[in-house]
C-alpha positions in Angstrom: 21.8 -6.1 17.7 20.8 -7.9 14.6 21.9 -6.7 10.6 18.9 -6.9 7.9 18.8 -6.9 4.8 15.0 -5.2 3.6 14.0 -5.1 0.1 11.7 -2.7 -1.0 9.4 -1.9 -4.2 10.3 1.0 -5.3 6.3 2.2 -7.0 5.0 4.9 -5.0 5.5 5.4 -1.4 3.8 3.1 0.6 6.1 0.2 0.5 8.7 2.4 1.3 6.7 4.3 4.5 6.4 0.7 6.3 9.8 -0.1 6.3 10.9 3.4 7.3 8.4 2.6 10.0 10.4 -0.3 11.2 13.6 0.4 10.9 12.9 3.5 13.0 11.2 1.7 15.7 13.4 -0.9 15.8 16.6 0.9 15.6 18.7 -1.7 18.1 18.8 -3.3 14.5 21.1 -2.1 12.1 18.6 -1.8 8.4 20.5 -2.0 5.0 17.2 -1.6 2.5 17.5 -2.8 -1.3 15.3 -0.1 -3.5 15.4 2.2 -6.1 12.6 4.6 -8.0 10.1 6.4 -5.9 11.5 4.3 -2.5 14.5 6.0 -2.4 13.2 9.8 -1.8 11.8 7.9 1.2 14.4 6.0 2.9 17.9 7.6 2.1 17.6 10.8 4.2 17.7 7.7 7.3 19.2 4.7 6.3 21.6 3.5 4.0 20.1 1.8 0.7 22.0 -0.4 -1.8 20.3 0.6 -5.4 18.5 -2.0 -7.2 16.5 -2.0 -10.4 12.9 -2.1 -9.5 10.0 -4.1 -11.0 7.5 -1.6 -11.0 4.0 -0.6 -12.6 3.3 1.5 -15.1 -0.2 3.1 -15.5 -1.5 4.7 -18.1 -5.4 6.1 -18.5 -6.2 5.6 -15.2 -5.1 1.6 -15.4 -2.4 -0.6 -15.8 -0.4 -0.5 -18.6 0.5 -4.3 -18.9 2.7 -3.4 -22.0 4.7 -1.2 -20.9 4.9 -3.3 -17.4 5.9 -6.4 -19.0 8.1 -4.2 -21.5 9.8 -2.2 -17.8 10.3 -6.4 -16.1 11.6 -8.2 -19.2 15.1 -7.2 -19.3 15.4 -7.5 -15.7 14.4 -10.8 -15.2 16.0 -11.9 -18.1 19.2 -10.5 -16.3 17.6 -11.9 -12.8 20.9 -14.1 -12.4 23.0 -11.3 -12.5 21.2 -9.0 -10.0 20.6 -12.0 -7.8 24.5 -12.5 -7.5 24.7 -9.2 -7.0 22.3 -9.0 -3.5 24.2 -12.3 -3.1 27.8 -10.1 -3.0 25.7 -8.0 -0.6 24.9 -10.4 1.7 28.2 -11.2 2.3 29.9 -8.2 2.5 26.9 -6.8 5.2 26.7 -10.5 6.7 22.7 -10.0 7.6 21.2 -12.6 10.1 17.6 -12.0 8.7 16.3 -11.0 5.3 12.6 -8.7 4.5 11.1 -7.8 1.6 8.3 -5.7 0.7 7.3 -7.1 -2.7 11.0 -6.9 -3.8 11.8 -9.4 -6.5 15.6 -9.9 -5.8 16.1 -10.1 -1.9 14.1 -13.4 -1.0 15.5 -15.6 -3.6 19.2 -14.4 -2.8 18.3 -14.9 0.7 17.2 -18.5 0.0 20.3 -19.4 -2.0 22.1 -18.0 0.7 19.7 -20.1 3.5 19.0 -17.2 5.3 15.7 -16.7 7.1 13.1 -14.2 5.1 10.3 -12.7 6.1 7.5 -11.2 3.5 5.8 -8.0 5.3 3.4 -7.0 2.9 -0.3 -5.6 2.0 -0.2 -7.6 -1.3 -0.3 -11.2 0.0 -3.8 -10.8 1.4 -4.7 -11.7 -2.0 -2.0 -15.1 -2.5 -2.4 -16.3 1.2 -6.0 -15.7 1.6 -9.4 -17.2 1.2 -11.8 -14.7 -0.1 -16.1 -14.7 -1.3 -15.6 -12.4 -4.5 -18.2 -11.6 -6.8 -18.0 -13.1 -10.4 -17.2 -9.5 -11.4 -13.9 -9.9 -9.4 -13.3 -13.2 -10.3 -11.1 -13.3 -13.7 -9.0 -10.2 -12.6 -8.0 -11.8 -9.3 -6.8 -14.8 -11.3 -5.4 -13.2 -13.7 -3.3 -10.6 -11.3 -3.2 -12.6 -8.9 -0.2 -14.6 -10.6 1.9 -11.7 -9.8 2.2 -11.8 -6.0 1.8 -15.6 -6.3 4.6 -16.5 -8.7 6.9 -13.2 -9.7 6.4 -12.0 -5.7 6.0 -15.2 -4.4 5.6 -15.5 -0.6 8.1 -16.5 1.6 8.6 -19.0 4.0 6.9 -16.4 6.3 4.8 -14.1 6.0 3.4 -11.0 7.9 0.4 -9.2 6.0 -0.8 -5.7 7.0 -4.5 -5.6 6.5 -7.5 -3.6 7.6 -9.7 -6.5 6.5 -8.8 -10.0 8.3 -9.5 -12.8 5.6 -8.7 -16.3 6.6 -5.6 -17.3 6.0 -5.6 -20.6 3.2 -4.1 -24.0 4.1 -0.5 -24.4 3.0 1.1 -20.7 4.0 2.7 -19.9 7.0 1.1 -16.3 7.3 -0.5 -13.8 9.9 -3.0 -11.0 9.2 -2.8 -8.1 11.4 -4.1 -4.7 11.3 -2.4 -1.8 9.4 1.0 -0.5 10.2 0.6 3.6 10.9 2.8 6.6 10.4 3.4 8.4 14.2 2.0 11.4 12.9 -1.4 9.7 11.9 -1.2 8.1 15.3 -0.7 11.4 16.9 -3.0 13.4 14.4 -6.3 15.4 16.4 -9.4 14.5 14.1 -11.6 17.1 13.4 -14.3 18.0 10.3 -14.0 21.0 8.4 -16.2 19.9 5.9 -14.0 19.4 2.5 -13.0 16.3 0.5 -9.6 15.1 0.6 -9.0 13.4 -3.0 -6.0 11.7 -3.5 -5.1 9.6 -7.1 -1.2 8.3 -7.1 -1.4 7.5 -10.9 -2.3 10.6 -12.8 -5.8 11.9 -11.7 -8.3 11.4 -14.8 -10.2 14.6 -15.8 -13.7 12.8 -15.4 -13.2 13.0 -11.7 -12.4 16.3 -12.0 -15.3 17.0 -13.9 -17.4 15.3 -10.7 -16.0 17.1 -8.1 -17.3 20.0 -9.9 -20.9 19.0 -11.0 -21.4 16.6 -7.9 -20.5 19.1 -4.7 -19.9 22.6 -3.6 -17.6 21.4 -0.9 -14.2 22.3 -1.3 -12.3 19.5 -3.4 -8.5 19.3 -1.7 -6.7 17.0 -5.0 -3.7 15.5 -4.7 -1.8 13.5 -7.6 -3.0 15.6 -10.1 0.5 17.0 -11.5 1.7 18.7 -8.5 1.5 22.1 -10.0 -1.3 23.4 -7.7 -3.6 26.2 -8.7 -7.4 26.2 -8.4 -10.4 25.3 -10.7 -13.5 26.2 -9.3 -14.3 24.0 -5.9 -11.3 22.3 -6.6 -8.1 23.0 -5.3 -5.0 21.2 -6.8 -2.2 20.6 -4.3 1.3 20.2 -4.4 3.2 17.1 -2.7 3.6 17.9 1.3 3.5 15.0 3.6 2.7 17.3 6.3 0.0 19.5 4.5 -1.6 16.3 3.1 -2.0 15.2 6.6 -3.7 17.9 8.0 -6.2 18.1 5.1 -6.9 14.4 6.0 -7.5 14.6 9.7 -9.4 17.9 9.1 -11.5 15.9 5.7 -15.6 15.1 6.0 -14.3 12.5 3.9 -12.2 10.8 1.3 -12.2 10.5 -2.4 -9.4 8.2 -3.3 -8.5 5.2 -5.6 -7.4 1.9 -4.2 -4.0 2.4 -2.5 -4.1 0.6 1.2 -2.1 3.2 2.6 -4.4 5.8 2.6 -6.9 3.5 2.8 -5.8 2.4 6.5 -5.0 6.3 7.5 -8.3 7.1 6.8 -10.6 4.6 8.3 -8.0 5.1 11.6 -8.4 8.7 11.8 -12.6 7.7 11.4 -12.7 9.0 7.5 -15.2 7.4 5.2 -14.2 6.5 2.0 -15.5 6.2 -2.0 -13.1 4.0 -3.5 -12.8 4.5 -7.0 -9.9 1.7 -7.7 -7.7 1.4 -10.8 -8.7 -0.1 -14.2 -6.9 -4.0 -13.7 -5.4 -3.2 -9.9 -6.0 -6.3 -8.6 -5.2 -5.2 -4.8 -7.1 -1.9 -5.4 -9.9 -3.7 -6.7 -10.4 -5.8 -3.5 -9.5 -2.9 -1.4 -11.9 -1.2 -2.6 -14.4 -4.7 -2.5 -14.0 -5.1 1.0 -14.4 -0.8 1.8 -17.9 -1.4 0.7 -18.7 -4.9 2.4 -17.5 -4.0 5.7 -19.4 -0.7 5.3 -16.4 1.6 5.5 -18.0 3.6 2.4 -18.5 2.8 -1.3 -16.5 1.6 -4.4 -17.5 3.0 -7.9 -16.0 2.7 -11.3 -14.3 5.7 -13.0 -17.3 5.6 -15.6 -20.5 5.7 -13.2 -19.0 9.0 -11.2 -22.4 10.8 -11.3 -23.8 13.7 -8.7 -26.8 10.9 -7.8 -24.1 8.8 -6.6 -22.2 11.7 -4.7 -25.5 12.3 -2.8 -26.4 8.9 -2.1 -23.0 8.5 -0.8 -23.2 11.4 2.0 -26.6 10.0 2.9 -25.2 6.9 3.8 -22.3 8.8 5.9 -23.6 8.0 9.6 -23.8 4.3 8.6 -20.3 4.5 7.4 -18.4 6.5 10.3 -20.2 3.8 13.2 -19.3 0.5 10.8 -15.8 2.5 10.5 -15.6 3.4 14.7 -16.7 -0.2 15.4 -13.2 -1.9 14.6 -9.5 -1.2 15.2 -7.2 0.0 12.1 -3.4 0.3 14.0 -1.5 -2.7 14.9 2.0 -1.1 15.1 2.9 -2.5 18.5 2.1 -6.0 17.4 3.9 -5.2 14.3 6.9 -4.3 16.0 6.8 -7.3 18.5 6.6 -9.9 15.5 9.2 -8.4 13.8 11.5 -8.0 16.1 10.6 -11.8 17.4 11.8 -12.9 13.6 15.0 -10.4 13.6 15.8 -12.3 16.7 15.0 -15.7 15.9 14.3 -16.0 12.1 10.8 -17.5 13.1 6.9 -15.8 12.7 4.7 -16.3 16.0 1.7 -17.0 14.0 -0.5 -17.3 17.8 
């Protein structure tokens, strides 16, 4: 048995989902997880979690509010010493042999001060580590944004990134792409169709989609994200937070309406759902998630301003192209997952072949 010490971003729950993933595969492992904000609802009912202040997001109008973002990590990094020491105090007192982070500021550079081996396990390094052909309409925000996961989240000396695109890695990082890392329950889940949309938006669901749903489609519109306080306008059907209800809408969706998150993203394409993509205002990893849905034919990506009922029916015409594109590749790679992780909590080394 092997201690680790994982640090997890705390915005949203999909950070949080993969290393509950691990740590209950790999349980001959004892876990201690850094975290705070939305991470913690996730991991604490399991594992033990030392509370952290998180450099998080903040959206606002459907986009990211780089004010109040910058306004949210200033403090803390101006303070980074102190929280660093802090993790540092941690390390010693729970003596890990390995560190992991999931786009966690303060874990990796303890971990190097303290010469430990870290490994990054991420979806957000496809974007740092990787060679990409984006259009010029992609260009400046991926430079821009990209700084984040570049510099602030900077990879580590290796790195595992969770993908259901497979770019080429880029000279100069010692990093492996490999498919996406599934819940057992969406492994497990029986697809069928019932013929409704399954929309999910994590950040405060804008009323213009709303307003789509209801000129675009009489299907029955199952929205998450949109307040949580259920009730029903129309075809649309505002649903509450359930893990387990969200996951049977899903398997049992024609399709899904959703922004950019990777998460769902990977659920759906596994469980054979097509997807329209309509990605955050400056969410650089929702952007190209929602780039590479549409080049590999998995569905479509739209903007939040061109959501028109043409577009809704040109998107279900295209549906047959998009389910055998989607049944042609492989989206779970937990059992490799598990095997490389476990090779690095052993060893402190990534088998990149």
């Amino acid at each position: 048995m092997a201690r680790v010490l994982y640090g997890i971003h705390g915005t949203g729950h999909g950070h949080a989902m993969r290393g509950l993933t691990i740590a209950r595969k790999l349980r001959q492992h004892e876990f201690l997880f850094v975290a705070n904000d939305d991470a913690l609802n996730v991991l604490c009912p399991e594992f033990s979690v030392y509370r952290i202040p998180n450099l998080g997001t903040v959206f606002n109008g459907y986009k990211v509010d780089f004010f109040s973002t910058v306004s949210k990590a200033l403090p803390l990094l101006l303070r980074r010493g102190r929280y660093i020491d802090e993790i540092l105090g941690v390390i010693r007192d729970f003596k890990p042999d390995v560190c992991m982070t999931d786009l966690e500021y303060f874990v990796p550079r303890a971990a190097e001060q303290a010469g430990l081996p870290c490994l990054t396990l991420d979806h957000q390094h496809v974007i740092t580590c990787c060679t990409h052909s984006f259009p010029p309409s992609l260009l400046w925000d991926v430079f821009v944004q990209g700084l984040t996961p570049r510099y602030l989240f900077r990879p580590t000396a290796a790195n595992l990134i969770v993908s259901f695109y497979a770019p080429p890695v880029a000279r100069g990082y010692h990093a492996r792409v490999v498919p996406p890392l599934l819940r057992d329950a969406v492994r497990e889940a029986k697809v069928c169709d019932d013929g409704h949309i399954l929309v999910y938006q994590s950040n405060s669901t804008h009323r213009a989609l709303i307003d789509f749903l209801h000129t675009a489609t009489e299907r029955t519109c199952y929205v998450f994200g949109y307040g949580g306080a259920g009730g029903r306008d129309g075809n649309v059907i505002f649903m509450q937070k359930s893990e387990e209800g969200f996951l049977d809408l899903l398997r049992r969706a024609h399709y899904v309406v959703q922004g950019g998150s990777h998460t769902l993203m990977s659920e759906a394409l596994h469980l054979g759902k097509p997807v329209l993509s309509i990605p955050l205002g400056s969410m650089v990893e929702q952007l190209v998630n929602a780039f590479y849905i549409e080049k590999l034919g998995y569905g479509k990506r739209v903007g939040m301003d061109a959501l028109t009922p043409d577009l809704l029916r040109r998107f279900e015409a295209d549906l047959p192209r998009y389910r055998a594109a989607i049944a042609r590749d492989t989206f779970c790679g937990n059992d490799l997952i598990f095997d490389l992780v476990d090779q690095f909590i052993q060893t402190g080394r990534l088998q990149l072949f």
